[in-house]
C-alpha positions in Angstrom: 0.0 0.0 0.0 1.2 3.3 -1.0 1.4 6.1 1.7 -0.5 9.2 0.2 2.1 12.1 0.0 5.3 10.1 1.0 5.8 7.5 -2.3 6.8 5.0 0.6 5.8 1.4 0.2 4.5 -0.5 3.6 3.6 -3.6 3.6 1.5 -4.3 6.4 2.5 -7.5 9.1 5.9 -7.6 10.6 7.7 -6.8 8.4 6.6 -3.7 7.4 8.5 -1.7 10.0 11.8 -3.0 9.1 11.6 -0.8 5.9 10.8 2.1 8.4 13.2 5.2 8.4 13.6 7.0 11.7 13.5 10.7 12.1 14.4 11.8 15.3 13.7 16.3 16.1 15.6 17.7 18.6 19.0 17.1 20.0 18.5 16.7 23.7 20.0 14.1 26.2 17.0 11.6 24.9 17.3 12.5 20.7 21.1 12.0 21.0 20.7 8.5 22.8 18.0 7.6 20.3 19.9 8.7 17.4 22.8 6.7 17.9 21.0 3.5 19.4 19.5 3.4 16.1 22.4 4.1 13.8 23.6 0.8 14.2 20.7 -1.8 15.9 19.5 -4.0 12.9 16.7 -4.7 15.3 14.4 -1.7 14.7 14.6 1.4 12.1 17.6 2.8 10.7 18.5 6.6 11.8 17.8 8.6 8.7 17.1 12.5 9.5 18.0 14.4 12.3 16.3 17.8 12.8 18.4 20.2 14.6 19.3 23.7 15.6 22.4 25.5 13.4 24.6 25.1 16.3 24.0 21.7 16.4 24.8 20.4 13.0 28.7 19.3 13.5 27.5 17.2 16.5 24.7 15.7 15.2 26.6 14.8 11.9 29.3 13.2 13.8 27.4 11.5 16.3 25.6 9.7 13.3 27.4 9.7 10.2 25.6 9.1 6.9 22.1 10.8 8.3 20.8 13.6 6.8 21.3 16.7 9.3 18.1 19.0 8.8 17.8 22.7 10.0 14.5 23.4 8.4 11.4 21.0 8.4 11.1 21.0 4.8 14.5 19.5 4.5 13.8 16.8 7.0 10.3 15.8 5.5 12.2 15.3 1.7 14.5 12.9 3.2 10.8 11.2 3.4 11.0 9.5 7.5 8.4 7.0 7.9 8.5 7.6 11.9 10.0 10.4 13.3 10.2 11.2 17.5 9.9 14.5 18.6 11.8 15.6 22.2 12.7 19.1 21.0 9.7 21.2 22.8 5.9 22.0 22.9 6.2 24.1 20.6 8.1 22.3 17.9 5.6 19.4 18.6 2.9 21.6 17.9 4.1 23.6 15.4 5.7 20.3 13.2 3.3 17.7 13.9 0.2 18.0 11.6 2.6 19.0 8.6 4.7 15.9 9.5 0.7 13.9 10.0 -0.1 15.1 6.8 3.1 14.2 5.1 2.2 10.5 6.0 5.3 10.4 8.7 3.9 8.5 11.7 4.7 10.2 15.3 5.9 9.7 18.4 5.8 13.1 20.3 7.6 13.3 23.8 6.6 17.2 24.7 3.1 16.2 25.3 2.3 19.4 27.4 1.2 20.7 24.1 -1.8 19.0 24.4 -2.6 20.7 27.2 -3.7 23.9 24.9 -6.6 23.4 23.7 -6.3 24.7 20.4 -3.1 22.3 19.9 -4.7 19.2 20.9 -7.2 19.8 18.7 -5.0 20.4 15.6 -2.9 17.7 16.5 -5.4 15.4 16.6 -7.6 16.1 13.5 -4.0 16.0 12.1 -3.9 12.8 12.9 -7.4 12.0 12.3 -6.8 13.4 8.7 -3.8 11.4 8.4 -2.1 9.2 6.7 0.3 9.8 9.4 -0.8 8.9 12.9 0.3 9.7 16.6 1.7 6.8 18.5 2.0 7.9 22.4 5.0 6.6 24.2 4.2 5.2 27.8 6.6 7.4 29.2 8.2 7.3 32.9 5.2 5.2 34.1 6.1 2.6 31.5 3.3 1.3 30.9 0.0 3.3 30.2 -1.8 -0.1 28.0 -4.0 -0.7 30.8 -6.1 2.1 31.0 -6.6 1.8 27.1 -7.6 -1.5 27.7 -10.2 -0.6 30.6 -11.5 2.7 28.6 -13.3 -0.3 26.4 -14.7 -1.2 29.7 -16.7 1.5 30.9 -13.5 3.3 32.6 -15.0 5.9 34.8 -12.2 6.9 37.3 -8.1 7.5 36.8 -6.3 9.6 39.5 -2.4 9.9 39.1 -0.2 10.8 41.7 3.1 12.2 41.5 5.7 12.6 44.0 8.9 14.6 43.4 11.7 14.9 46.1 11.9 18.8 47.5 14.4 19.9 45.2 13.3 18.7 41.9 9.7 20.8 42.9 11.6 23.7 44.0 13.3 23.5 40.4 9.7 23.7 38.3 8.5 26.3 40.6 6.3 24.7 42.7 7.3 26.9 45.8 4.5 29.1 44.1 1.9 26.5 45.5 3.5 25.4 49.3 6.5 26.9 51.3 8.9 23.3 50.6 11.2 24.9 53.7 8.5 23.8 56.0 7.8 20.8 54.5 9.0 17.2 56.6 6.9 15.1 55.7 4.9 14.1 52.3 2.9 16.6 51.7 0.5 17.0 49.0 -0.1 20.3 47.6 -2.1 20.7 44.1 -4.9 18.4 42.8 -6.6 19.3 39.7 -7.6 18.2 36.7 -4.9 16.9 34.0 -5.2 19.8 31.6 -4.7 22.2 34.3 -1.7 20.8 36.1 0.3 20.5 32.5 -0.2 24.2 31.9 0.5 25.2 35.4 4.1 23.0 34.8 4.9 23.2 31.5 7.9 21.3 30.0 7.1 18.7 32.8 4.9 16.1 33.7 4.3 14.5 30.5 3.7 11.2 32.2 0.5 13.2 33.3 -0.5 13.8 29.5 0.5 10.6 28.4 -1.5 8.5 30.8 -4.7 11.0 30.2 -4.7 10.6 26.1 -4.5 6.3 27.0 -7.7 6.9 29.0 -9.9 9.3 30.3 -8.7 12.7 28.3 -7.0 15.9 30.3 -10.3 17.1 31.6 -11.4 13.8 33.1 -7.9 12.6 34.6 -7.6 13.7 38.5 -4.1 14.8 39.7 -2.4 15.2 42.6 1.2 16.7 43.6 2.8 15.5 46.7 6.2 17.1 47.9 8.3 14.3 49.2 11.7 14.8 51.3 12.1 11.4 52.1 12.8 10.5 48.7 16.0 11.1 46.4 13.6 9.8 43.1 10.7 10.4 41.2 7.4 7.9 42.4 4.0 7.6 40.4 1.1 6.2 41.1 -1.9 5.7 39.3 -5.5 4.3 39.9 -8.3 3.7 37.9 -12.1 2.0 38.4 -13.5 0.4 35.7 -16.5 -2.2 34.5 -13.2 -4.8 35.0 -12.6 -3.9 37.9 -10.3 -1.1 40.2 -6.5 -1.3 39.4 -3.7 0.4 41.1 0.2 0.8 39.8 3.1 2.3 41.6 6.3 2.8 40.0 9.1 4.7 41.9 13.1 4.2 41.4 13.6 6.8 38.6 16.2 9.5 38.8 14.7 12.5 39.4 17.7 14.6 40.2 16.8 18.3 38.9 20.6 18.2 36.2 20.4 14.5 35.7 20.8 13.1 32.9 17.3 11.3 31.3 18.3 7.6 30.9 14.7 6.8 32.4 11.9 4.8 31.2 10.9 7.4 28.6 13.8 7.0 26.3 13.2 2.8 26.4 9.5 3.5 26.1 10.2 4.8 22.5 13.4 2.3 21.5 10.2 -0.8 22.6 7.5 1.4 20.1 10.2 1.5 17.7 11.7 -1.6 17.3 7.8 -3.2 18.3 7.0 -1.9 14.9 9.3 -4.5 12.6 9.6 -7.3 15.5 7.7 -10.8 14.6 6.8 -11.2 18.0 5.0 -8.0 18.7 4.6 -7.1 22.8 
């Protein structure tokens, strides 16, 4: 089957992702580790375009040699990616995503607070709608975000995610706006509010929150609560959801959540399992 717009052929099954060609935007800590894991892996797609800032052109080409280094978007969508990820910024995302949708390039965005403007969401998603490109969410820091697709089929009627950050990495996003974190000794939460309202009071961080809301209930359905935590040195999440099926509760703590450290977390393998998922005969 021919992709409208993008002359590329797919051929459906397994082994149509191994004739995938990886785009990756933005040169951060996670596009630089995903560029070169896929440079080289024959188990997944082949790096083809990188979309980067000026500055960053001399790195990018040496860190993957034989990709095509992009500045412009125009210039990354004729080197025709079948997939591309984006971890360059909310605004990228929602500025290159329904041209890259429409394009017939298939997306896995990582700055998903841009779905937290209305106006954005709703772009990206008739984008998507429109396609032949599609969106493709990435589970993220929680790692695993199929459940609550799986219980939306069943009458899901409740999700509340927690979040619990240690003092520092709060004082870091600004939260010091919301509770004095001084005073704070204990685990203490301090904001609960819908999905859609928490992204845009933090944005650049929380995607987990997004992510996990688009797998089930939407932004303005998914509860949140903030908890300031100084007995912790990492990151913890929890989430729980009620459906027909059943109630189900996940915690998942143990990430890094250091306010300069470097992002080898569970959203960078999230993608490298989406991406190699899509070519692997035994499809998990």
């Amino acid at each position: 089957m021919e992709r409208a717009g993008t002359g590329v052929h797919r051929s459906g099954g397994a082994n149509h992702g191994r004739t995938d060609r990886l785009g990756i935007i933005g040169f951060g800590a996670i596009g630089r580790r995903l560029a070169s894991f896929f440079a080289t892996t024959e188990d997944g797609p082949r790096t083809l375009a990188l979309l980067v800032r000026d500055h960053q052109r001399d790195a990018a080409s040496a860190l993957v040699p034989g990709a095509q280094v992009c500045t412009d978007l125009q210039h990354f969508l004729d080197a025709v990616p079948t997939v591309a990820v984006e971890c360059a910024s909310a605004s990228a995302l929602g500025t290159y995503g329904p041209r890259l949708l429409e394009a017939g390039c298939d997306l896995i965005p990582l700055s998903l607070g841009a779905f937290a403007d209305r106006a954005t969401e709703r772009r990206l998603l008739d984008a998507a709608a429109r396609g032949p490109g599609r969106l493709e969410i990435a589970a993220g820091a929680l790692g695993s975000i199929g459940f609550l697709a799986a219980a939306r089929e069943h009458d899901l009627d409740r999700v509340t995610i927690t979040i619990g950050y240690p003092l520092e990495r709060w004082r870091a996003m600004g939260a010091d706006r919301f509770i004095d974190l001084d005073q704070v000794r204990l685990p203490t939460p301090f904001l609960e509010s819908d999905a859609r309202d928490v992204a845009t009071l933090f944005p650049g961080h929380l995607n987990v929150v997004t992510g996990a809301s688009l797998a089930g209930l939407g932004l303005d359905r998914t509860h949140v609560a903030l908890v300031a935590d100084p007995t912790v040195s990492q990151a913890w999440f929890q989430v729980e959801a009620s459906s027909a099926s059943g109630p189900v509760r996940m915690q998942i703590g143990g990430r890094d959540a250091a306010v300069d450290a470097d992002p080898i977390d569970y959203t960078t393998f999230s993608v490298i399992r989406l991406l190699k998922r899509r070519c692997a005969s035994l499809a998990i």
